[in-house]
N, C-alpha and C positions, 0 to 999 in steps of 0.2 A: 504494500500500500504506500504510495506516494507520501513525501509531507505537506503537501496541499491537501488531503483529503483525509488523513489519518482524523479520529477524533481526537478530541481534548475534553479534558473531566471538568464538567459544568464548575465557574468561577464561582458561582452562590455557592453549591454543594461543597467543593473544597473549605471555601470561608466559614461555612457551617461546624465543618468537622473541624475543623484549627480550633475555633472558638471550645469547641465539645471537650478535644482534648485540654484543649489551656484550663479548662475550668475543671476537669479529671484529674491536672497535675497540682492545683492548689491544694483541691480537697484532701487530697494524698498526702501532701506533704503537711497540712494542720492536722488530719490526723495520725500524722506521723508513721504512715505506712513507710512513705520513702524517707531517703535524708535529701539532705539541704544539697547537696554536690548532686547529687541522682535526680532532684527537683530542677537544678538549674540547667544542667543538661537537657533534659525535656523539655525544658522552657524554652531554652533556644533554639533546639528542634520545630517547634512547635511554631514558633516567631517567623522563623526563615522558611517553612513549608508556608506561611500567611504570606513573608512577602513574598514570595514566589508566586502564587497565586494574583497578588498585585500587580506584576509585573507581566502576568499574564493575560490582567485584562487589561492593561494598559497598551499591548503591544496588540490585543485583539482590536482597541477602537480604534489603533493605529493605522492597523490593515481595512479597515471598514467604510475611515473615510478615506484613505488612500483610493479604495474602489468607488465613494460618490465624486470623488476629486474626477477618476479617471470617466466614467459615465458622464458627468458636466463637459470636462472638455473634448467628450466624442464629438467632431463634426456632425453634423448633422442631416439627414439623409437626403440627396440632390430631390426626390420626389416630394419629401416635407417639406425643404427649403420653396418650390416651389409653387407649392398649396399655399405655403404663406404669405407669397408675394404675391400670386393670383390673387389673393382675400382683400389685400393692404391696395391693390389696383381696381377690385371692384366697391370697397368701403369709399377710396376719392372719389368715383365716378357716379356712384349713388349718392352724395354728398353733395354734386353739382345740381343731380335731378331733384333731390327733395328741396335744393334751396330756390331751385329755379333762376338761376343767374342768368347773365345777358347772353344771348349765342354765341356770339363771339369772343366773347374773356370764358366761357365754358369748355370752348373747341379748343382756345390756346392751351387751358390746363389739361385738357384732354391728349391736345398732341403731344402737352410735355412730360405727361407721367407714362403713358404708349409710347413714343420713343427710350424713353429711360429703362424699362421694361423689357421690352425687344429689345433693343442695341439698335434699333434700327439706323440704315443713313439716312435716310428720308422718309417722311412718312406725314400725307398730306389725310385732311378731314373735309369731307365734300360735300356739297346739301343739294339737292336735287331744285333748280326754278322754273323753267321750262319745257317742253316736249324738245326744243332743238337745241337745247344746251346741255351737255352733259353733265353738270352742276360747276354749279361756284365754291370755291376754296377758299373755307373759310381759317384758316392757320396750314399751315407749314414747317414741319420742324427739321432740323439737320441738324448735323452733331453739335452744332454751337448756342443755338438758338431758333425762338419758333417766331415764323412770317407769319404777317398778314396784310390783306389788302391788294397793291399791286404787285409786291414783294412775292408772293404768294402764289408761283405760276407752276402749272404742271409742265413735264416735259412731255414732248408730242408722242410718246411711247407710252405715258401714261396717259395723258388723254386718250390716246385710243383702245387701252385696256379699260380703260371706265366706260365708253360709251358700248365697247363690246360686254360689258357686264351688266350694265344698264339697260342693255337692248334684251339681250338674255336671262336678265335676272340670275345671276349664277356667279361663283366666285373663282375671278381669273387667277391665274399661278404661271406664271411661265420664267425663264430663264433669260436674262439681259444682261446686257455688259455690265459689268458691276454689283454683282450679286441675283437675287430672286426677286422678280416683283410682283407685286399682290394685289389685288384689289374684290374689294369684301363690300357687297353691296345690302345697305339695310334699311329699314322702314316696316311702320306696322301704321295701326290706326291710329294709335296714341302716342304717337314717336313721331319725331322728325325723320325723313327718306333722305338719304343721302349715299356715301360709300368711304371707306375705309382706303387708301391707297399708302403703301407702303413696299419701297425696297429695303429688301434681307441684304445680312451679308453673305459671300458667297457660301462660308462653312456652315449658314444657319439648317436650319429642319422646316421648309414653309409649312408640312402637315402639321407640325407640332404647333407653329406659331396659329395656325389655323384651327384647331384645337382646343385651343388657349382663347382665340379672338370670340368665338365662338358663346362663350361666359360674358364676355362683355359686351357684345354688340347692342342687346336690348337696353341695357341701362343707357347706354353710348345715345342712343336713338330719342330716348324719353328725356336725359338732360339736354338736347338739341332742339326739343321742339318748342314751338311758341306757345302761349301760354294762350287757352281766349280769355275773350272780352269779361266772361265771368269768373270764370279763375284770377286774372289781376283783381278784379274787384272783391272776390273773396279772399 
């Protein structure tokens, strides 16, 4: 049997029996069963089996929190890591919808916590105006910072992935210079229509980031839409 796994003689039980004998070897020796040399010898027996027994459980909570030490600083698992980031990117975006911000300071926070998220290089937020516009862009973010207004333009490889997704209703993926690009088309009744456009980097996973987009697209949709005329007034 290993010394990892050997038993050890419960610490109470030992301290028990120390105590039993110490008070076995007093009584013996007032009533003068033993003598005083033979007393004190047991006595110190008796002392050093106690501290040993201390020493034993000292070096047992030793090893115990040694083990929550090592459990705390285990990394922690790449699929929990990102359950909890998923939570922490749909808690901001449900944040924008309950409070009903402006669409436009909504989209920029939206593209800046979606790019931080991804990694993306780009990654544009689009709102659907007319039957012959493929939507307007409402922010724009890149590695440095999020566009808006004129600032704010698609490149003509994503415009034509939006209006092929928009025409389709479907969500494009294809391969481009400079990584994967995306576009993630959404709208319900109660939700602003618009679409998602985002290029990967080239190492990314696009089904994953799809996956992922997936979870947020409804809240995305609901903090984008305009509020009516009774809702402002409620």
């Amino acid at each position: 049997m290993s010394a990892s796994t050997e038993p050890r003689p419960p610490a109470l039980a030992m301290a028990v029996l120390c105590a039993a004998a110490l008070a076995a070897v007093v009584w013996a020796y007032a009533d003068g069963t033993v003598s005083a040399a033979l007393a004190f010898m047991l006595t110190s027996i008796v002392c050093g089996l106690l501290l040993l027994t201390l020493l034993e459980c000292a070096l047992s909570i030793r090893r115990y929190t040694r083990r929550v030490d090592a459990l705390l600083a285990r990394p922690m698992s790449e699929a929990v890591r990102q359950q909890l980031e998923l939570l922490s990117v749909l808690r901001e975006v449900a944040l924008l919808a309950a409070t009903e911000a402006d669409r436009r300071e909504a989209a920029v926070e939206i593209v800046r916590v979606l790019s931080t998220f991804f990694g993306t290089r780009r990654l544009a937020l689009c709102i659907e105006r007319t039957a012959d516009r493929p939507g307007e862009v409402l922010a724009l973010g890149l590695t440095s910072k999020v566009h808006t207004g004129r600032k704010a333009r698609l490149r003509p490889a994503e415009e034509d992935a939006l209006k092929e997704a928009r025409r389709d209703r479907r969500v494009i993926t294809r391969r481009v210079r400079g990584g994967h690009l995306l576009v993630y088309p959404f709208g319900g009744r109660d939700g602003a229509s618009g679409a998602v456009v985002a290029l990967l980097p080239p190492r990314s996973d696009p089904a994953r980031t799809l996956d992922t987009l997936r979870h947020l697209i409804r809240p995305i949709s609901i903090a984008l839409r305009v509020p009516t005329l009774y809702e402002r007034a409620v």
